[in-house]
Backbone as JSON, one array per atom type, in Angstrom:
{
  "sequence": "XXXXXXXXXXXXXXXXXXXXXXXXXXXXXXXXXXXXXXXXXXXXXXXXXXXXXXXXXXXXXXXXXXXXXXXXXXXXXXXXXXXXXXXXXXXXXXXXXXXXXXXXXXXXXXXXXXXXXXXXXXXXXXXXXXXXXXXXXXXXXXXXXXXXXXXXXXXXXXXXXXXXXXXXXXXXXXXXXXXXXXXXXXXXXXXXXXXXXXXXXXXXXXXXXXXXXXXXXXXXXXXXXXXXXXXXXXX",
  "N": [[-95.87, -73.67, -144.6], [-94.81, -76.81, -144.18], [-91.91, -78.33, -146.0], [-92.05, -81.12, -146.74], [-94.71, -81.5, -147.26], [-95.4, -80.18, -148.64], [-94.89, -80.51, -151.97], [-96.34, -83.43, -152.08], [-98.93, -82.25, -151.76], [-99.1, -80.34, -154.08], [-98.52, -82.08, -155.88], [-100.84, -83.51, -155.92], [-102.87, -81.33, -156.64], [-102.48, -80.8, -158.97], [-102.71, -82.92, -159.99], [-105.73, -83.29, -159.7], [-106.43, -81.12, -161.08], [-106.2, -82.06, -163.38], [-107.31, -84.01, -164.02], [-109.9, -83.03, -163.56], [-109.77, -81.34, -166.02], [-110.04, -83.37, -167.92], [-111.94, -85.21, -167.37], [-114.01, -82.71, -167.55], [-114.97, -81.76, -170.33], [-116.29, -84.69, -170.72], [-118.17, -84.84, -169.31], [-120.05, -82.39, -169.36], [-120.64, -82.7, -171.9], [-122.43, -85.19, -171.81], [-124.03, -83.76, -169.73], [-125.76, -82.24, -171.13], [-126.6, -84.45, -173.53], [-128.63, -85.93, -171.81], [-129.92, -84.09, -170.97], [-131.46, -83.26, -173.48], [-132.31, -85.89, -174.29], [-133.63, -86.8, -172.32], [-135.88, -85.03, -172.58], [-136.89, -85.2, -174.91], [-137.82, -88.34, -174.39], [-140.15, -87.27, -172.26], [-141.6, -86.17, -173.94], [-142.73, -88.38, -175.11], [-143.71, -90.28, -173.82], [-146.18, -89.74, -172.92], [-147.69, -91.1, -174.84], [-146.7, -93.97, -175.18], [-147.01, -94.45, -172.7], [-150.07, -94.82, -173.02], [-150.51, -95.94, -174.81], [-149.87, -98.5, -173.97], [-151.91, -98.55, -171.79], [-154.05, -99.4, -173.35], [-153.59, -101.31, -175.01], [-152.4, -103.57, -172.94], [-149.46, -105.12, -172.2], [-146.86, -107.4, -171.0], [-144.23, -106.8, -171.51], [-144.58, -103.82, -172.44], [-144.58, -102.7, -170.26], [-142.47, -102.96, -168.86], [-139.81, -100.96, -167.15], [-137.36, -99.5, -167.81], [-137.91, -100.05, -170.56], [-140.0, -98.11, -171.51], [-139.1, -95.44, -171.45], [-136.88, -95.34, -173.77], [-138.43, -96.33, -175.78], [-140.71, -94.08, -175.91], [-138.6, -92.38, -176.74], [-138.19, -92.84, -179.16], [-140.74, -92.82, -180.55], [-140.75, -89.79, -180.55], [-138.51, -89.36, -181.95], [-139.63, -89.99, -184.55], [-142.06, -89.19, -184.69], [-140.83, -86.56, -184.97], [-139.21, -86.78, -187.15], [-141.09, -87.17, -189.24], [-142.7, -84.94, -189.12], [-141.2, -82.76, -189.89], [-140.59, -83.91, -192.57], [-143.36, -83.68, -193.69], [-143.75, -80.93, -193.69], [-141.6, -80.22, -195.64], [-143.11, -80.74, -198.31], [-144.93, -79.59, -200.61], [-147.6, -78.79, -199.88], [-147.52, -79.78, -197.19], [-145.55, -77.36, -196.49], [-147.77, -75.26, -196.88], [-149.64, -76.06, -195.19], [-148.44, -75.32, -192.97], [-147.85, -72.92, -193.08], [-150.08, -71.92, -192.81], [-150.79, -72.16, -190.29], [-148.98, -70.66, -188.6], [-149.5, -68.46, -189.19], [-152.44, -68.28, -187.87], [-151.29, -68.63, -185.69], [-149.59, -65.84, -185.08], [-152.05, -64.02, -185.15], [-152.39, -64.58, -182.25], [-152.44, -62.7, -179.42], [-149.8, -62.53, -177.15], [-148.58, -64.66, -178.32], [-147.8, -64.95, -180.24], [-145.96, -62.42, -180.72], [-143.47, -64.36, -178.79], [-143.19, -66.26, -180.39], [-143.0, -65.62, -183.2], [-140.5, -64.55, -182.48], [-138.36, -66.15, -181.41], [-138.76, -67.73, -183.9], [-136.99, -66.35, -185.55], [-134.97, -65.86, -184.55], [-134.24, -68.62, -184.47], [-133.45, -69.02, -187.05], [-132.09, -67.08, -187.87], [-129.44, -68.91, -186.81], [-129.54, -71.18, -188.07], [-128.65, -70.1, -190.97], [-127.57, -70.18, -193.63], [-124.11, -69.69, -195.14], [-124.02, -68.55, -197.32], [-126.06, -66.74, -197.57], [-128.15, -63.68, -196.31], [-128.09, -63.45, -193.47], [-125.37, -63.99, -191.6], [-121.75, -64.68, -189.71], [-120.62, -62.05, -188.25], [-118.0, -59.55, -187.08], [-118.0, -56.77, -184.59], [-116.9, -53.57, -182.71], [-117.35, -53.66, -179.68], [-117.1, -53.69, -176.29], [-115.57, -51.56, -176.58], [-114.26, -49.32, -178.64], [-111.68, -51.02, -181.37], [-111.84, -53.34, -179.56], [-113.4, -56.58, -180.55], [-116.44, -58.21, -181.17], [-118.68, -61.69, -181.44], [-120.88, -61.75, -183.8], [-124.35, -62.03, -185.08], [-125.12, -61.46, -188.21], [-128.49, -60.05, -188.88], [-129.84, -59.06, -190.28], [-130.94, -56.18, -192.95], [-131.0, -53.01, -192.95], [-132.07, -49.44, -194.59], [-131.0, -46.48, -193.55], [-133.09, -43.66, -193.08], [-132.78, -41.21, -193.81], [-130.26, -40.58, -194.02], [-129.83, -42.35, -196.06], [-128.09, -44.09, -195.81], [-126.38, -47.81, -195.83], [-127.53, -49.73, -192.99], [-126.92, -52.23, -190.42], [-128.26, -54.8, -188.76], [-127.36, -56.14, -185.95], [-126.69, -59.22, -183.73], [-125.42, -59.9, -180.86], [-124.52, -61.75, -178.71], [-123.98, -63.57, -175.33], [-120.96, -64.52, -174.22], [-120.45, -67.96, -172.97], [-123.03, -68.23, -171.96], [-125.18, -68.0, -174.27], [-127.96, -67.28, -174.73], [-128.71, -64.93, -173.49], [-128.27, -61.27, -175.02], [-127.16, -58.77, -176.87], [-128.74, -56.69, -179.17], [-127.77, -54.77, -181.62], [-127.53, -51.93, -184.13], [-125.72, -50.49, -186.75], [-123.56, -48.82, -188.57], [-123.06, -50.75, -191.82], [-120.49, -50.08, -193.05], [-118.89, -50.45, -190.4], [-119.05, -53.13, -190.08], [-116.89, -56.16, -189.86], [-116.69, -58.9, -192.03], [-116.58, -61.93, -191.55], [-115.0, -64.96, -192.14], [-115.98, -67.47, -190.66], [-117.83, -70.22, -189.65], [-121.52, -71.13, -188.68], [-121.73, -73.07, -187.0], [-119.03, -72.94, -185.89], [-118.93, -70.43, -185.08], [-120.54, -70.75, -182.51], [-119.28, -72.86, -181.1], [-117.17, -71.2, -180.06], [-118.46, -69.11, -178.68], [-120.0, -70.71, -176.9], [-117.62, -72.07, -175.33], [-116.13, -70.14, -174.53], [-114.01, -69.3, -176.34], [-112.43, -71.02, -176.43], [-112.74, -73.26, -177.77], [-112.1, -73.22, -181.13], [-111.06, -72.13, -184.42], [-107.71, -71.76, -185.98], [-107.18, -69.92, -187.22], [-108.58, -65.69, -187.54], [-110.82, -63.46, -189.82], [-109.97, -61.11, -188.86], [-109.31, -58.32, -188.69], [-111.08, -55.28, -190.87], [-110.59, -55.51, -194.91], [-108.11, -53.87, -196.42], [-109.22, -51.42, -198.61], [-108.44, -51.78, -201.95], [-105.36, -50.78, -203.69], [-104.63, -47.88, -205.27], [-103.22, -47.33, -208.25], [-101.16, -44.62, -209.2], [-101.44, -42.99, -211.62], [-98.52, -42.14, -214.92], [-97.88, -40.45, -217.44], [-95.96, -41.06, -219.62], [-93.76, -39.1, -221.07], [-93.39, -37.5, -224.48], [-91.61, -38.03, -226.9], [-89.2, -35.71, -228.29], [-88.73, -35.61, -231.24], [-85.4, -35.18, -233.23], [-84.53, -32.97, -235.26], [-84.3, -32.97, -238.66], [-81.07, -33.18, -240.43], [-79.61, -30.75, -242.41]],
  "CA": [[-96.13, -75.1, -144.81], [-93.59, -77.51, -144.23], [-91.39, -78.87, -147.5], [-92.19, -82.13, -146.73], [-95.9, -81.6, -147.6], [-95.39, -79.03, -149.5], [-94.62, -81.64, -152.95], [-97.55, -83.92, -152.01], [-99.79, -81.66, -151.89], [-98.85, -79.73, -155.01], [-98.89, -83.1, -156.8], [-102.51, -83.52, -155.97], [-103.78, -80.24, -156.6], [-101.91, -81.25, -160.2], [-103.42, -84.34, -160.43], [-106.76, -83.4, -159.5], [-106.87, -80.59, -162.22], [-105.51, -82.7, -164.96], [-108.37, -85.26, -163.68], [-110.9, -81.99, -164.1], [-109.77, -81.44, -167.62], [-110.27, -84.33, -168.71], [-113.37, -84.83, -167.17], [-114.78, -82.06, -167.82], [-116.12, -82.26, -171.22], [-117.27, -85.64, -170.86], [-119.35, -84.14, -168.27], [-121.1, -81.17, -170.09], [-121.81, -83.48, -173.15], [-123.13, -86.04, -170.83], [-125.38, -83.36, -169.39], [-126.46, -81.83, -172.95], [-127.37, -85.07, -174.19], [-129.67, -86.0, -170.91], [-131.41, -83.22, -171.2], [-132.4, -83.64, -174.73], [-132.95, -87.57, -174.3], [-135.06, -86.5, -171.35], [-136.84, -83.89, -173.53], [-137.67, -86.2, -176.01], [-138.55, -89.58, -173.14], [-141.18, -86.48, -171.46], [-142.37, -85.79, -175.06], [-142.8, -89.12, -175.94], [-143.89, -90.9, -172.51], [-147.69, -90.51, -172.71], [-148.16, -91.77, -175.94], [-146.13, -95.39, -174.33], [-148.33, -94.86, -171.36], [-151.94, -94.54, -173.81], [-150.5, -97.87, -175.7], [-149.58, -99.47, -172.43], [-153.05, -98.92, -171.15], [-155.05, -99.93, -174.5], [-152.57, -103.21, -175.07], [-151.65, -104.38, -172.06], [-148.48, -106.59, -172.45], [-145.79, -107.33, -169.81], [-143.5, -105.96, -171.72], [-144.7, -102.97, -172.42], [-144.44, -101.63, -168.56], [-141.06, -102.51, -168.36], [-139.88, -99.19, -166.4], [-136.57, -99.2, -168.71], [-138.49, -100.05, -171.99], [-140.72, -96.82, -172.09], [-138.43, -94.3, -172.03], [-136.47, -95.94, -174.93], [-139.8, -96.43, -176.97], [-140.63, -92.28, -175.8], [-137.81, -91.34, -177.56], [-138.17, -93.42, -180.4], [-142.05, -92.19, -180.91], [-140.32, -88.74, -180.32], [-137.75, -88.9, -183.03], [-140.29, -90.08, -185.44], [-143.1, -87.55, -185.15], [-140.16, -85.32, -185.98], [-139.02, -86.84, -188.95], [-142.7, -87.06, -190.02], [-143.58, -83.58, -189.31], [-140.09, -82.31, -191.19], [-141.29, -84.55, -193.9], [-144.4, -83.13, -194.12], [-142.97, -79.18, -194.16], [-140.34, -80.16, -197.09], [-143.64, -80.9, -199.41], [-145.61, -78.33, -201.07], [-148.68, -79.2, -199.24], [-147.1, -79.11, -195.91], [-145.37, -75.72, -196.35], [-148.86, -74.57, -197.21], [-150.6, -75.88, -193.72], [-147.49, -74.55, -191.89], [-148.02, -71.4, -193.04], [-151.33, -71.6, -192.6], [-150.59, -72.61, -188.56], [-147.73, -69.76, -188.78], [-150.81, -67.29, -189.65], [-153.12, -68.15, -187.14], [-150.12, -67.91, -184.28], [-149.58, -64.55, -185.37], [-153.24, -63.61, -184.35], [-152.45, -64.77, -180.86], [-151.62, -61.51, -178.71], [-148.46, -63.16, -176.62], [-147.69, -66.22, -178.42], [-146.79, -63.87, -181.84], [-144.47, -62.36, -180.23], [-142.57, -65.01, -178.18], [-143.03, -67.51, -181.33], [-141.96, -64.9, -184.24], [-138.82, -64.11, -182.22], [-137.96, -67.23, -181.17], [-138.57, -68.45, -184.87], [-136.08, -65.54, -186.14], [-133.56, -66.33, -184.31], [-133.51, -69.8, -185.47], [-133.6, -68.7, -189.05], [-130.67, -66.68, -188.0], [-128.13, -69.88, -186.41], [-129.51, -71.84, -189.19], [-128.6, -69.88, -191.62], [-126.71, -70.66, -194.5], [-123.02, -68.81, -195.61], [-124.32, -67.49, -198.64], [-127.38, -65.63, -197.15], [-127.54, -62.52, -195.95], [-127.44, -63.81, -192.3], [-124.22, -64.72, -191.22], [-121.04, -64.33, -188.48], [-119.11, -61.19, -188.41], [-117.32, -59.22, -185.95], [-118.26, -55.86, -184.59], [-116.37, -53.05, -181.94], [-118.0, -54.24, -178.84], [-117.87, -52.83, -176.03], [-115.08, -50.38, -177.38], [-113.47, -49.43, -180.22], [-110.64, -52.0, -181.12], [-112.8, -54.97, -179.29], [-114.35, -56.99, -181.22], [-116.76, -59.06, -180.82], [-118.87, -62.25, -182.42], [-122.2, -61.46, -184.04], [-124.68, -62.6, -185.92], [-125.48, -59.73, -188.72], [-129.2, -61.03, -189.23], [-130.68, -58.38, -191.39], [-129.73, -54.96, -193.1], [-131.94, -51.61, -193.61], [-131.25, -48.46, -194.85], [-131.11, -44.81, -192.58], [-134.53, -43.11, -193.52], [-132.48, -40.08, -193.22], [-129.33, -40.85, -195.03], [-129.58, -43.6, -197.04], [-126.77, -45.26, -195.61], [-126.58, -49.11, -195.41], [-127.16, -50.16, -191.47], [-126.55, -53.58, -190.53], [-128.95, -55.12, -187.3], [-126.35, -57.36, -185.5], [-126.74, -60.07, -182.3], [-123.99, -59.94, -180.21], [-124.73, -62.82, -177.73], [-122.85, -63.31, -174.3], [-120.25, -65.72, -174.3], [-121.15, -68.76, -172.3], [-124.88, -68.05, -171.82], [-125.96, -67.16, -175.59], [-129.8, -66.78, -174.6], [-129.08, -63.27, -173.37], [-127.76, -60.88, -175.75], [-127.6, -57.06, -177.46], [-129.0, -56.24, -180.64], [-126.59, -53.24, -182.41], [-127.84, -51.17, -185.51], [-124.61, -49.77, -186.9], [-123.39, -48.28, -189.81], [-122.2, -51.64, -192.54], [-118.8, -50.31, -192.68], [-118.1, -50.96, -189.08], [-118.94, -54.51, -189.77], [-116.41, -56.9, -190.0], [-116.64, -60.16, -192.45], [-115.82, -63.29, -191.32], [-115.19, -67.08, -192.74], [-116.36, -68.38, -189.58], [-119.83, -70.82, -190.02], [-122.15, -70.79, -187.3], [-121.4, -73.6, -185.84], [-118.03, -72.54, -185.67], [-119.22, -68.81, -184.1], [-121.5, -71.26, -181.57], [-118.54, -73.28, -180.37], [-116.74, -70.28, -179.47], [-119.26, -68.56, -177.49], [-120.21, -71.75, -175.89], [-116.87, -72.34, -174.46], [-115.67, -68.96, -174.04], [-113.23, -69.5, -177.17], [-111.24, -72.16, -176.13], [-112.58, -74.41, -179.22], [-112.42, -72.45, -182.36], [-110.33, -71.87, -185.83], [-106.83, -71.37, -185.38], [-106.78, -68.13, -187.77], [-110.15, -65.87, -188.14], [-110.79, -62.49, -190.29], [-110.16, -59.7, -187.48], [-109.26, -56.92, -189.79], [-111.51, -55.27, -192.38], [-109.58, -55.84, -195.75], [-107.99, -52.88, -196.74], [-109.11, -50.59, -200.62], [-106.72, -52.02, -203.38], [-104.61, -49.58, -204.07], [-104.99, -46.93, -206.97], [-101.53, -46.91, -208.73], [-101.12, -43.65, -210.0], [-100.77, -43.29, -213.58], [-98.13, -40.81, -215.07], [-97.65, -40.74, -218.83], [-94.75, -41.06, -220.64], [-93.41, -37.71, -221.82], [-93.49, -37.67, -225.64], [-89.86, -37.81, -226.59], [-89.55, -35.19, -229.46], [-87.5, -36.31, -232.68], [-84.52, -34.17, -233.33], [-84.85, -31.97, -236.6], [-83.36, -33.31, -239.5], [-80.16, -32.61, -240.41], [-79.83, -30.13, -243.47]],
  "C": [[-94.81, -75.85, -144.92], [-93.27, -78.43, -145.51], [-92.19, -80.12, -147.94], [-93.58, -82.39, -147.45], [-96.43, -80.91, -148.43], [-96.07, -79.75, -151.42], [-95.97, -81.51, -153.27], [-98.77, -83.09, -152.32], [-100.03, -80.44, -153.43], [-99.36, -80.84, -156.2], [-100.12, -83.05, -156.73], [-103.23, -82.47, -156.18], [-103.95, -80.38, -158.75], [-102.66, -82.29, -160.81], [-104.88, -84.08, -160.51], [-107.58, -81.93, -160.72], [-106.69, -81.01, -163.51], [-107.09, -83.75, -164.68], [-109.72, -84.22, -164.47], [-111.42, -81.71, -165.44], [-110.0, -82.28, -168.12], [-111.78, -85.13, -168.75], [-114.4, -83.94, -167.75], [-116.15, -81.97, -169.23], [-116.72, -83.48, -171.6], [-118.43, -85.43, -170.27], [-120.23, -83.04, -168.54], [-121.36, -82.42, -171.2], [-122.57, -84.49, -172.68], [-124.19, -84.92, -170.47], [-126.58, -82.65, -170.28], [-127.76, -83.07, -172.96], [-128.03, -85.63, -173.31], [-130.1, -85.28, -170.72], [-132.33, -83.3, -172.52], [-133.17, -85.06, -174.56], [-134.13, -87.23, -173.12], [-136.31, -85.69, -171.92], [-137.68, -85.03, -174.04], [-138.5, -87.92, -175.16], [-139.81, -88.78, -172.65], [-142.23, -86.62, -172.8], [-143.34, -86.74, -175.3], [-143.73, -90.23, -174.9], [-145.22, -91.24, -172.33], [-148.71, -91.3, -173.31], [-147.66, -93.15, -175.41], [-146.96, -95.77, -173.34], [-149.67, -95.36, -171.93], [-151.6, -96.38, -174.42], [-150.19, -99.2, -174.54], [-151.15, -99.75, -171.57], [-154.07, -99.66, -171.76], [-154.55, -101.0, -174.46], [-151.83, -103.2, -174.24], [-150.71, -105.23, -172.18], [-147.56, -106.11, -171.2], [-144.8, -106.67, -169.85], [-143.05, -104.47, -171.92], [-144.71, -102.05, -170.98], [-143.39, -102.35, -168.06], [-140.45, -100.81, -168.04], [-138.38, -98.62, -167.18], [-137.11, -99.05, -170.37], [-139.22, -98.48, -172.48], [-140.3, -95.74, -172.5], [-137.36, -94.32, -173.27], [-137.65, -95.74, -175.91], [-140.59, -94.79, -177.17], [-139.89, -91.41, -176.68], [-137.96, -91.97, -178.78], [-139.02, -93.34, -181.46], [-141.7, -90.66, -181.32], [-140.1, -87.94, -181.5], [-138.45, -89.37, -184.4], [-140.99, -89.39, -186.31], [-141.85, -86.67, -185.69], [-139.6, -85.55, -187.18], [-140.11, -86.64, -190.26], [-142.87, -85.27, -190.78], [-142.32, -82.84, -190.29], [-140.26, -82.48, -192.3], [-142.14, -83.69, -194.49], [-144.33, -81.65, -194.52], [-142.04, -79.22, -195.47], [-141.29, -80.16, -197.77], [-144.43, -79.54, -199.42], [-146.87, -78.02, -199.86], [-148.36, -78.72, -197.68], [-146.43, -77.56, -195.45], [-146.38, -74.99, -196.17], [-149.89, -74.58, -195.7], [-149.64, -75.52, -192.74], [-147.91, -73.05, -191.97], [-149.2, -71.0, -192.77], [-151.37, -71.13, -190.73], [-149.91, -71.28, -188.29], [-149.08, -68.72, -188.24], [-152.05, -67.3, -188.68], [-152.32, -67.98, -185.99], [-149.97, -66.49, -184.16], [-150.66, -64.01, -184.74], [-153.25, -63.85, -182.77], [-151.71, -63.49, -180.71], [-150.0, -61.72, -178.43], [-148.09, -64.28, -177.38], [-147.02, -65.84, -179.92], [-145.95, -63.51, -181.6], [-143.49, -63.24, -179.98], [-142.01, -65.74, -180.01], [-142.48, -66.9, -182.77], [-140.12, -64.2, -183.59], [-137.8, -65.15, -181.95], [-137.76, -68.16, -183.08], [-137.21, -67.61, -185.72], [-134.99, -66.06, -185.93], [-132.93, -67.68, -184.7], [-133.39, -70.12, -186.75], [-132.02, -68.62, -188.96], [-129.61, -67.74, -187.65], [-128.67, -70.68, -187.67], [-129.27, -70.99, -190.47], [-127.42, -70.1, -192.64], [-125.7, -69.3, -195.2], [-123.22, -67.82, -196.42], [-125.52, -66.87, -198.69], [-126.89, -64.67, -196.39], [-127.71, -62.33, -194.07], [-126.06, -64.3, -192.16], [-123.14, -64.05, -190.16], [-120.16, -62.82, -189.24], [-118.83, -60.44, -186.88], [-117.72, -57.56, -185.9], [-117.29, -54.95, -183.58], [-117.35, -53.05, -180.64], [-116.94, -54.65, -177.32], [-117.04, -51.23, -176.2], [-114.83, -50.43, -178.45], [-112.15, -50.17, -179.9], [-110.87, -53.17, -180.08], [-113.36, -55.27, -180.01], [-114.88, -58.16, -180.65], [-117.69, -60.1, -181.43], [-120.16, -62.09, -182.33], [-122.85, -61.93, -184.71], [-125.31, -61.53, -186.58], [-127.09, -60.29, -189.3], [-130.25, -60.06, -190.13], [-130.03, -56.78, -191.82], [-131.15, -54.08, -193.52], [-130.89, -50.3, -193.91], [-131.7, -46.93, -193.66], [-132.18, -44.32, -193.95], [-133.52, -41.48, -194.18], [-131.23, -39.36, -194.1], [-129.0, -40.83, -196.24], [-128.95, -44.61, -196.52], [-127.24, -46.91, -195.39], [-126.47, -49.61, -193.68], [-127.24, -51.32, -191.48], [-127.29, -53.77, -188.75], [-127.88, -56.53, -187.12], [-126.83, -58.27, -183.98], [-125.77, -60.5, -182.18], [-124.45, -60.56, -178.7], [-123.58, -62.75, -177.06], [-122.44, -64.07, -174.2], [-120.77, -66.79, -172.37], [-122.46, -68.76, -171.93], [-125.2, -67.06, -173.02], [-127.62, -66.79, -175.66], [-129.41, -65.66, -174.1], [-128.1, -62.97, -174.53], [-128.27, -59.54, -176.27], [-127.71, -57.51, -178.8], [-128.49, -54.25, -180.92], [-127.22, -53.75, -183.81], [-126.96, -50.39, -185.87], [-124.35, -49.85, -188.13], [-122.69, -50.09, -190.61], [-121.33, -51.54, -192.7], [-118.21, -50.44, -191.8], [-118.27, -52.17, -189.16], [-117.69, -55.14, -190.28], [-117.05, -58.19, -190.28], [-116.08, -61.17, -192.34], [-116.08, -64.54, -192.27], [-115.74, -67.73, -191.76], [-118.05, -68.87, -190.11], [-120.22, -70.69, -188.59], [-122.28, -71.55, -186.6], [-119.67, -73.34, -185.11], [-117.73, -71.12, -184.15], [-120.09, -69.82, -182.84], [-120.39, -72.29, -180.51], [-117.77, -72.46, -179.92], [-117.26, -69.77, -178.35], [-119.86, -69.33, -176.29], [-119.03, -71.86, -174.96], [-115.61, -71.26, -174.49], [-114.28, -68.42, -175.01], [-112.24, -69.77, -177.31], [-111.37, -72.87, -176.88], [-112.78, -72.74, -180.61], [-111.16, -72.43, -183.17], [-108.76, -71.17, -185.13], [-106.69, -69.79, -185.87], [-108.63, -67.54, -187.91], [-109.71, -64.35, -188.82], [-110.71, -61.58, -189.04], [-109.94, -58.37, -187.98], [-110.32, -56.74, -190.65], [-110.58, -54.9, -193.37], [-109.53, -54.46, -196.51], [-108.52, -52.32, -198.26], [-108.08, -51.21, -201.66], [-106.35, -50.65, -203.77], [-104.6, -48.9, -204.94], [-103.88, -46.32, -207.2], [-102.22, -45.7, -210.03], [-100.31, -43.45, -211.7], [-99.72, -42.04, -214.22], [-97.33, -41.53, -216.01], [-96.42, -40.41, -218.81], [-94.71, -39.81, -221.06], [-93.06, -38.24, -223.39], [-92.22, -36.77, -225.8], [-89.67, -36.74, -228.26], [-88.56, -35.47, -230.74], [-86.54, -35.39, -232.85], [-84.84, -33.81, -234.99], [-83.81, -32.83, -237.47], [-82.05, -32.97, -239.74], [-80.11, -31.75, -241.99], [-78.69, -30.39, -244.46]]
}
């Protein structure tokens, strides 16, 4: 390639990845939050339509207005129905709902695993869900898990630890490891912390994290004093 074009063309390859970067994550959170806003406009859309057909007004079939008023019906019902689960009462017909799902063949399954797992990312520091690090897929790799329950070896005793070790950038697939509790590694990381990592391949995350397990304190050896013997009187 001749010099001359050489530059130019270097500049723009320069320019057009600095453009990328900078782009870029406006462009994934842009497509995030239009999928949710669309979620919630689909959710919300036929209830706008049902009141659009009962009370006719002009305004109401504005073709911008509905999907605004969709999401707005959307984010309601869910504050409602949240509402209603925080009180005694509502815990009580959740669980009730919970309990008849269960009796469904397929929808127990999908809907108790699906509810686990969001026990497990919601879970709070000081429960016995939380992030640590495991040897994945050798020894001396580690990798980020979520440790989301613990049994003991039938066999043993020993403490085992059930871990989810999700695949960076696409966390819907993922291994579940049953491994001894002293191979786990404890982290400080929270889970949104462990979720921005794996999302973007762990280009956002903590500048320092636990990667070692923390060594035994040391057991200073004790060694008495020799008992110094008095010299004999003098006579």
């Amino acid at each position: 390639m001749r010099p001359v074009l050489a530059h130019p063309l270097r500049s723009l390859q320069r320019n057009i990845l600095a453009g990328i970067i900078t782009i870029g994550p406006l462009f994934v959170t842009y497509l995030i939050f239009s999928f949710l806003l669309g979620t919630l406009a689909k959710a919300g859309l036929p209830v706008v339509q049902l009141f659009d057909t009962i009370f006719p007004r002009n305004w109401l079939s504005q073709p911008w207005l509905q999907p605004v008023l969709a999401i707005v019906l959307t984010l309601v019902a869910l504050y409602v129905v949240g509402r209603i689960s925080s009180l005694v009462i509502g815990r009580q017909a959740f669980e009730l709902f919970e309990a008849l799902l269960e009796r469904l063949p397929v929808v127990a399954k999908i809907y108790s695993s699906v509810r686990q797992l969001m026990d497990s990312m919601t879970a709070k520091k000081e429960s016995s869900q939380r992030v640590v690090l495991v040897d994945f897929p050798i020894s001396g790799q580690k990798c980020i898990g979520f440790l989301t329950r613990t049994m003991t070896d039938a066999a043993s005793g020993e403490l085992l630890a059930a871990v989810l070790v999700p695949c960076a950038i696409n966390p819907t697939s993922a291994f579940l490891q049953i491994l001894p509790m002293e191979r786990v590694t404890e982290t400080d990381l929270t889970m949104e912390q462990a979720m921005s990592m794996i999302m973007t391949g762990g280009a956002v995350g903590p500048n320092t994290i636990r990667f070692s397990r923390p060594a035994p304190a040391a057991v200073k050896e004790f060694t008495p004093v020799e008992e110094i013997t008095p010299p004999a009187p003098l006579a």
